[in-house]
N, C-alpha and C positions, 0 to 999 in steps of 0.2 A: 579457217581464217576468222577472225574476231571480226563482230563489225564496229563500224565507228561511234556507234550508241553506246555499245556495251565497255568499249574503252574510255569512253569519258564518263561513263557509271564506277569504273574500277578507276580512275585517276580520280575522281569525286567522292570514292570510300576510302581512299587514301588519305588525302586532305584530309577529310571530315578528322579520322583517327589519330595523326598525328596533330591535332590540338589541344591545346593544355584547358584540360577542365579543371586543374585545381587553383582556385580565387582566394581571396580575404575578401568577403563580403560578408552583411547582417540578414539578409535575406534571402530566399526563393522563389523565383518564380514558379506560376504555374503554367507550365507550356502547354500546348495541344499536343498530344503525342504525336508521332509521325510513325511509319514504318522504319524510320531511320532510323531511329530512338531507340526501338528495341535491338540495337545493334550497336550502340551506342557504349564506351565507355561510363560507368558512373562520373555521375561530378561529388565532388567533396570541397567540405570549406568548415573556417572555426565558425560558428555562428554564436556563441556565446561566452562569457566567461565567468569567472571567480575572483580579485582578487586576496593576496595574500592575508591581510587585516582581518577576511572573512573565515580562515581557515576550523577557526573552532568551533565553527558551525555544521563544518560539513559533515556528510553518512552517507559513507556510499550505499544505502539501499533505499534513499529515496532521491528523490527527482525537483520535489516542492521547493526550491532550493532561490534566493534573490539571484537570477542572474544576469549578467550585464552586456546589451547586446550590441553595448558601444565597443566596437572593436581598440585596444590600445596598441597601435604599431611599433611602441617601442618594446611592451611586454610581449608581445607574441606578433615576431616577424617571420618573413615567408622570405628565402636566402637563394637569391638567385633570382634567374631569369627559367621559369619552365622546369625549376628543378625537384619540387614536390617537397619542400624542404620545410616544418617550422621552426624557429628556433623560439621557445617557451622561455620566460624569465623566471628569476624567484620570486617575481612579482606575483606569477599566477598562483593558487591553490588548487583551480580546476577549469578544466575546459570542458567545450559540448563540442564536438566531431560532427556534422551533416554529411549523410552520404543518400545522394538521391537519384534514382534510375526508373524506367519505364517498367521492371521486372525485379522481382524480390530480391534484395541485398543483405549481406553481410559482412564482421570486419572481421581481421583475423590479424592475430601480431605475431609477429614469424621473430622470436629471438629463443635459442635454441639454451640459452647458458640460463636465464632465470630459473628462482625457485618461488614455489607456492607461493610464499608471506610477499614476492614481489608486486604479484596479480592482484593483490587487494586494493581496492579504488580505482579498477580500472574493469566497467560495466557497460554493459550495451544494452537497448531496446530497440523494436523494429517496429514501423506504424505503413500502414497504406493509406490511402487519399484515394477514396470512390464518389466518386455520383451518382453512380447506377451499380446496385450489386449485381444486378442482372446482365450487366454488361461490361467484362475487364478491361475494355478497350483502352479508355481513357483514364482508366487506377495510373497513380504513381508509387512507388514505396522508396523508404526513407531506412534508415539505421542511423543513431545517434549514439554513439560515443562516448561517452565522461571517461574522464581522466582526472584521479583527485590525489593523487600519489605524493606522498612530502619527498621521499628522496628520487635520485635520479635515475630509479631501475624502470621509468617507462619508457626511457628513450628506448627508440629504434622504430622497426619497419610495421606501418600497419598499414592491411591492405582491404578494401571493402569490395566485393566481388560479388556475380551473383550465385545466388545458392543454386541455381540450375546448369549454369556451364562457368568453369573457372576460368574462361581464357576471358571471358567479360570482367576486367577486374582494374582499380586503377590505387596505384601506391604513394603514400606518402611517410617519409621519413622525419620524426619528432625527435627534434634533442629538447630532452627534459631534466631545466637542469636543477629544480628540487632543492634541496638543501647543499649543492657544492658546495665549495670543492668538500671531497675531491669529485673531479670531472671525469675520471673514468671511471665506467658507471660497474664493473665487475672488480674495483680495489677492495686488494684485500686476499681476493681468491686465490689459489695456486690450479691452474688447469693442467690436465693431461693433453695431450694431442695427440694421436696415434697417426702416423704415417704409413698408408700402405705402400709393399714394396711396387717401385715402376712410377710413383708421384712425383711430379713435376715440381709442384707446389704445396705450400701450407697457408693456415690463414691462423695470426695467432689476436686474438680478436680485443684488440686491446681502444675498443670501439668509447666517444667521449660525449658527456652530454651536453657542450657548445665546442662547436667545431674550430672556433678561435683558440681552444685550448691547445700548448705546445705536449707535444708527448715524443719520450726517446727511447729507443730500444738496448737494451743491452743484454750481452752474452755471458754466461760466467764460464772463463777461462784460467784453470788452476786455481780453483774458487774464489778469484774477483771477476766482477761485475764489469764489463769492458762496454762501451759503446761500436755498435756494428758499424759496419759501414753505411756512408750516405745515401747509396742506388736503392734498398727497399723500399718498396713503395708504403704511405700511409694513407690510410682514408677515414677519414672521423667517422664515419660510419662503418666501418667494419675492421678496423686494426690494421695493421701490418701483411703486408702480400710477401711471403717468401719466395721466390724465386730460384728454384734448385739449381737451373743453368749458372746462375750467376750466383753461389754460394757453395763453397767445396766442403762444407762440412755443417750442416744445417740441425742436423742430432744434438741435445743438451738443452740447456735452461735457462730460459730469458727472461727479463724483468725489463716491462713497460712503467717507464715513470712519465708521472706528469708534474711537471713546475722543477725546481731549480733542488741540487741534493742538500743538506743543510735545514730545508725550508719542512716547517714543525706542522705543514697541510698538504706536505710531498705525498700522494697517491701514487701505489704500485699495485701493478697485475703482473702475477710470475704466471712460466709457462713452459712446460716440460715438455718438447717435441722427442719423440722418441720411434722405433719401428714398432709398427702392428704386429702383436705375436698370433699367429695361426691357432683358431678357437675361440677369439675374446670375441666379446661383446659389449655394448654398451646399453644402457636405460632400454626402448620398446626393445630392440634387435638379440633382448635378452630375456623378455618376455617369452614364454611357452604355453598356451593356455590348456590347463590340466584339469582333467575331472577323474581321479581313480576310483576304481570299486570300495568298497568303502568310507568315498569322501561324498561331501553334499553341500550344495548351495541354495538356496529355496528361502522362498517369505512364508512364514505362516502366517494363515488367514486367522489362529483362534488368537494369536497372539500381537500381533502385528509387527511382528518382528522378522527380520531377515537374521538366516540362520546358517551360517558356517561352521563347516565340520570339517576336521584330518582326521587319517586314520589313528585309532589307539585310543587310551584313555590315559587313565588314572592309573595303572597297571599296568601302562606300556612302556617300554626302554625308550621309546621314541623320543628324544630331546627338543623338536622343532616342533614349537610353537605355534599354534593357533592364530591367525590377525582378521581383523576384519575392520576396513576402515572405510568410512562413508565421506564423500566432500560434497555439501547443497551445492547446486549453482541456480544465477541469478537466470540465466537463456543460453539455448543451446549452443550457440557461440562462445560463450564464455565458460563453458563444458569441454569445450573440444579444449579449449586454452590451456585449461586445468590436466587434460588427459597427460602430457605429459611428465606432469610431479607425478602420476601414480604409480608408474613406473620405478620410482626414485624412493615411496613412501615405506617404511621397515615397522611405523608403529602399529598401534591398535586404538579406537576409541571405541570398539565393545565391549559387553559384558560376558566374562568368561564363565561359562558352565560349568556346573559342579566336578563332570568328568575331567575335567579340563580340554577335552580333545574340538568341544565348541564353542562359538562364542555368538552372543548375537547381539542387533541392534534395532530398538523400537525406531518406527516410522510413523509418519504422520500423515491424513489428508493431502493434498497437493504439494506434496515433497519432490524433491527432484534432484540428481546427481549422480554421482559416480559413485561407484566402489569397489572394492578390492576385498577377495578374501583367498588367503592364504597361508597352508598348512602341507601338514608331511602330505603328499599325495595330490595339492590342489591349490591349482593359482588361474584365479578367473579376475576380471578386469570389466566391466559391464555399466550401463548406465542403467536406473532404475526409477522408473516413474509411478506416481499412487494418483488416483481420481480424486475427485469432490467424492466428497461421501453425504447420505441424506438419512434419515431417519427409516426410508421406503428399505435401505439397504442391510442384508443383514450383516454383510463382511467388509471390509475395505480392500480396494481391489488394485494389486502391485504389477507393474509389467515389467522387463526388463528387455522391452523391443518395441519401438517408437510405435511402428507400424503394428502394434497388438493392442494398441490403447483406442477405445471410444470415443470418439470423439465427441459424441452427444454430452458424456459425463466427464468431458471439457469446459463444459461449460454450467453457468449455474444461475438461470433465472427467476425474477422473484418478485412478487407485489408487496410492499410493505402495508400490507393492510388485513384483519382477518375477514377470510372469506367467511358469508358470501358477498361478491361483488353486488354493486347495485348501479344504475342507471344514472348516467350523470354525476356520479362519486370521483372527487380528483386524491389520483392516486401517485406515490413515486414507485418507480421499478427500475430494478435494477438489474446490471445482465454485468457475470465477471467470470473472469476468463482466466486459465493457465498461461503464465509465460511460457512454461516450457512445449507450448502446442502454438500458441496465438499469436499473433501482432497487434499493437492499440490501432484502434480505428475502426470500432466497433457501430453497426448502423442498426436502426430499430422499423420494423413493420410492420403494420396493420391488416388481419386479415377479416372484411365485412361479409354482410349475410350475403350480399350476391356474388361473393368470388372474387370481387378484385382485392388488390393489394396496396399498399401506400406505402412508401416507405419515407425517413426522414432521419434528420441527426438527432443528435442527444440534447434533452433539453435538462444542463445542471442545476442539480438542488445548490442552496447554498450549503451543505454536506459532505458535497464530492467535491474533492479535489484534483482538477482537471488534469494534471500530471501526477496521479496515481496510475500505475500502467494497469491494463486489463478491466477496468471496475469503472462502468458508465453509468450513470442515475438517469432517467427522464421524469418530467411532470407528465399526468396522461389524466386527459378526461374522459372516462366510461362513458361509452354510448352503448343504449341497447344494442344497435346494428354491428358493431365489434363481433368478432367471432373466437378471434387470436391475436396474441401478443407475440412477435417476431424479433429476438435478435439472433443477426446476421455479425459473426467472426469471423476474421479474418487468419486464415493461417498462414505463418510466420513463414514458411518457407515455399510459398506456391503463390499462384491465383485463386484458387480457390476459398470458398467460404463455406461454415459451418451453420446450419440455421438451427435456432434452439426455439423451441416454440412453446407457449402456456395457452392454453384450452380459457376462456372467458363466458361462464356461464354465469348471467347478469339477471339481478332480480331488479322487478320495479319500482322506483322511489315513492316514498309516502311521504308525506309534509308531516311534521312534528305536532302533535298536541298533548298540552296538558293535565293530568288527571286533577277535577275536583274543582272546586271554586275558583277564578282570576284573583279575586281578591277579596285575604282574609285579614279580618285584624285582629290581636293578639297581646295581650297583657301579661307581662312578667313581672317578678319581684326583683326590686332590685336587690344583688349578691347571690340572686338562684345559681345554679351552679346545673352544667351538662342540656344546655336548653339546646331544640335543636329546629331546625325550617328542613321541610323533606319538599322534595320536589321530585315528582315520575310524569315520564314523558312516554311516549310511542313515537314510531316511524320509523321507516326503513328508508336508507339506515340509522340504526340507533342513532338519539341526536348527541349531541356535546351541549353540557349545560354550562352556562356561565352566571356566574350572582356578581351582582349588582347594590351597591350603598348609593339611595339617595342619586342615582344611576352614574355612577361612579362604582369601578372595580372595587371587590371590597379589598382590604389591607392584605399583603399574604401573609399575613401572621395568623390569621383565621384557617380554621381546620375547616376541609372540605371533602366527602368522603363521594367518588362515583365509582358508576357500576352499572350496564344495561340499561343504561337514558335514567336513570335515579340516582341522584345526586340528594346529599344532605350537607346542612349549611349547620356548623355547630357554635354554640357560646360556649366556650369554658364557664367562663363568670359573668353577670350583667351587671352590665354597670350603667349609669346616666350615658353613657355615649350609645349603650347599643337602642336606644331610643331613636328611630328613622323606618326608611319605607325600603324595604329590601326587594328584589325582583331575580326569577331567574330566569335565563333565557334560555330555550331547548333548539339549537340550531342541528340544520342536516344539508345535504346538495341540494336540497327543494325548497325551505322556508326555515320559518321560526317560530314560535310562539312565546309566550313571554306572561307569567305570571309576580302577583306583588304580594308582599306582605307587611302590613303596617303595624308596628310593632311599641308597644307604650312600656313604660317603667314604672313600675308603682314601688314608691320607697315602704317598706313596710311598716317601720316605726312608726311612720305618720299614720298609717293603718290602724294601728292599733289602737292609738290614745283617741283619733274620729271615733272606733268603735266601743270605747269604755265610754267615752261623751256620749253617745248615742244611748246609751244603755242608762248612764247614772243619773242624767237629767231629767228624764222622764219620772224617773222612781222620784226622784228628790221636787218634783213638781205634784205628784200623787200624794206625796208627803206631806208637804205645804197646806196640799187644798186638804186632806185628811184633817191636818191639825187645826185648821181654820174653822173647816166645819163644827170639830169638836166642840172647837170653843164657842162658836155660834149657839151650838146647841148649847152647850152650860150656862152661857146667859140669859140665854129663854127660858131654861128653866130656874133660873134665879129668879126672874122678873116673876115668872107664875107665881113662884112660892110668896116673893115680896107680896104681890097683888094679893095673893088671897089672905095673906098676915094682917094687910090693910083694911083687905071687908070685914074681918072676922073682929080685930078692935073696933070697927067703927060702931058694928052689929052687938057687940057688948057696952058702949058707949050709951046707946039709945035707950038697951032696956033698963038701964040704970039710973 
């Protein structure tokens, strides 16, 4: 006998379950978990949008995207009471999906009639929310959604569930209705339906992408087109219910119309119910996964190529063809999505080998996807995943089983700075991660000389952009006591986390000095050409030099050439302006220093005629007094001669 605790425990898990967690609201909360939680259906809700106007903006492979988190109820209403229902206008271009649980989640869209080119713009990502990596108690995880699809093949069922038990799962049905009409979202198609013998019933899926839409069924009887009777049941979400009791001949070919016959945007889905013949197959159920003696599937390490082989060559009667076709995907969700076009897929986008009997296809770093090869002898279907690759590595390394991948070389940490580190030096680092391993929500920690550990979020550069999935930057200031740089990933499909760690072996800071005089002064000619200011600095670490006009930046039109804390400041030409007091500065995480250089212009012209003045003056003043003398002298000697002329008459006067 139960007792009365445990029955009002089981009438209060009851309850709980049958409440409708799906909202139109712009936000989430952050609950305290509970035990109950982890028991807990997901909740889901649109949390953001697109409209139309914005369409030529969008890509579905990023996220950076203006979106708008004012909900419009006319463009994207929720139909009914408790019924999981949106109905999306042609207003929207794209939605964002929230799906949030106490335990890793996933979405999955369950429509069995699309093909490939359907799936395009329609992507997910997965994030956890920790406080303590050490501790998962209180983590939430999330899966978001986009939907960016023009026409209306994303309507239908999408279900976000958790990745550990599928019965934790909770659904919502999207009519998307894209570019309608037409509104039935498979017009155009003609389907098979195979009926096994002893079925009750058929489903002919003539499912619409707003449920206000009218659609009719008709039969062709002696090759017209008749409308059936009234009792079939319709459901805009999944077509037509045939009911075998109530229809005596349900075999032959019907055409789902939508809107009125006549009308030039009439939408049909035809659809051939017929009996299953004994041995058919259809798409997976017809899959066989082959590997014969002589056949081969393998990546080569020297090559990086994945390589598909059938039996035969060049020289063999064998007529069937070689294929080998790759499809990326964006996250393992959205891989499974794609699994079934491969089934379906007949081409090739390899390169076929001279034998002809192989074909292969180059891979890349963090590649990820499906692929398919198939030949006389071999038909394999496999997901394939490649690492970060590093310089340390000599080969790049291919798995093709989740569970065979490292996780360590999942992930890819980094200082952007070259070593070696130093003391007090602020640095960014950066830690990025594989989608096809990880979820965004990536934490960072510190490990110190005495053991313990810090952990904290990410502190963004203005560089990173914050919805980039995988790839988080922080600012970090170097302490000697530092030991280790820590981040902590989160994997996509668990609790668990991956710790990637860098080793931080830190040299001592030195303050910056100058080599040579503070301050020189300096004389050019004006029009010299290739003049130059050299400045060498020391410290660790090397410092960053900056020049300074007159202590003002100088123009960047100025060539500046550095290199190991030496820096040279260059003139093309001098001219009257480069006349001023130039300075550079050698800064580092410790200090600065700061030397000048005064720098004069000498016009040279003017040089030159000062120096022939200098020169000719002097002679021409030597000259002067030369010719003056002379003449000084001539006259003195004129006078002698007069004088003595004059004694010598006088002295013959006398004796006479």
């Amino acid at each position: 006998m139960k007792s009365p605790l445990c029955s009002y425990f089981l009438l209060g898990y009851l309850i709980f379950f049958t409440e409708t967690f799906l909202t139109l609201n712009t936000s989430f909360a952050y609950r305290y978990p509970s035990h109950q939680n982890l028991f807990a259906p997901p909740e889901i809700l649109v949390s953001k949008w697109i409209p139309d106007s914005e369409r030529d903006y969008l890509d579905e492979t990023t996220w950076d995207l203006d979106w708008n988190d004012k909900i419009d109820t006319e463009a994207i209403q929720v139909s009914g009471f408790g019924t999981h229902e949106y109905i999306i206008s042609q207003h929207v271009a794209a939605i964002l999906i929230e799906c949030r649980a106490q335990y890793p989640v996933e979405w999955e869209f369950h429509n069995s009639h699309y093909v490939l080119e359907d799936l395009h713009g329609i992507t997910m990502k997965t994030f956890r929310h920790s406080n303590n990596v050490l501790d998962s108690t209180g983590d939430t995880y999330s899966a978001s959604l986009q939907i960016s699809v023009e026409s209306n093949k994303a309507t239908g069922n999408y279900s976000c569930r958790s990745t550990q038990n599928e019965q934790l799962s909770q659904t919502v049905f999207i009519y998307w209705e894209g570019n309608s009409p037409p509104y039935l979202v498979l017009s155009g198609r003609v389907l098979e339906i195979d009926v096994k013998p002893g079925s009750t019933s058929a489903q002919i899926p003539c499912y619409v992408s707003n449920p206000t839409a009218s659609v009719n069924l008709f039969k062709e009887i002696g090759g017209t087109f008749k409308e059936t009777q009234k009792d079939i049941k319709f459901d805009p979400k999944s077509g037509f219910l045939m009911n075998f009791h109530n229809i005596s001949d349900a075999i032959g070919r019907y055409r789902c119309v939508s809107g009125e016959d006549g009308d030039d945007e009439m939408d049909v889905v035809e659809a051939v119910i017929k009996l299953e013949e004994k041995g058919t197959c259809k798409e997976k159920e017809c899959f066989n996964h082959q590997v014969s003696p002589g056949t081969s599937f393998y990546f080569d390490k020297n090559t990086d190529e994945l390589v598909c082989c059938g039996k035969g060559g060049s020289g063999s009667t064998n007529k069937k063809q070689t294929r080998l076709h790759t499809l990326p995907c964006w996250h393992p969700s959205i891989c499974r999505m794609y699994e079934p076009a491969m089934y379906l897929i007949s081409g090739s986008n390899g390169k076929r080998s001279n034998n002809g009997s192989c074909v292969t296809e180059k891979i890349y770093p963090r590649d990820y996807g499906l692929v398919r090869c198939k030949g006389d002898g071999i038909d394999v279907i496999t997901y394939v995943y490649t690492e970060f690759w590093t310089v340390e590595q000599e080969y790049l390394r291919a798995v093709f089983d989740w569970r065979q991948l490292n996780a360590q070389n999942m992930v890819h940490l980094m200082i952007h700075a070259h070593s070696p580190y130093y003391d007090n030096q602020m640095v960014t680092a950066t830690c990025q991660t594989l989608h096809s391993y990880f979820s965004d929500g990536i934490k960072w920690g510190i490990k110190w000389s005495n053991g313990s550990v810090s952990h904290f979020d990410s502190i963004l550069t203005t560089e990173t952009n914050p919805d980039l999935h995988g790839i988080r930057s922080t600012y970090l200031r170097l302490s000697s006591t530092m030991v280790e740089l820590h981040c902590y990933a989160p994997i996509w499909n668990s609790t668990k986390w991956v710790d990637k760690s860098l080793k931080l072996d830190l040299k001592p800071s030195k303050s910056p000095t100058i080599l040579g005089e503070l301050v020189e002064e300096l004389t050019f000619s004006l029009n010299d050409t290739e003049k130059m200011l050299e400045c060498v600095s020391t410290g660790e670490p090397p410092a960053k030099i900056k020049w300074l006009r007159n202590e003002h930046e100088v123009p960047r039109s100025m060539v500046i050439w550095n290199a190991n804390g030496t820096s040279v400041l260059l003139f093309k030409t001098v001219t009257h302006q480069t006349h001023a007091v130039y300075s550079c500065v050698a800064m580092n995480v410790v200090g600065q220093a700061k030397k000048s250089f005064r720098i004069f212009v000498e016009d040279s012209s003017s040089s030159s005629w000062s120096t022939a003045f200098a020169v000719v003056v002097p002679i021409l003043v030597i000259l002067v007094i030369g010719i003056f003398g002379f003449l000084m002298w001539r006259m003195k000697v004129q006078k002698n001669v007069v004088d003595h002329l004059s004694r010598v008459v006088f002295r013959d006067t006398n004796n006479s």
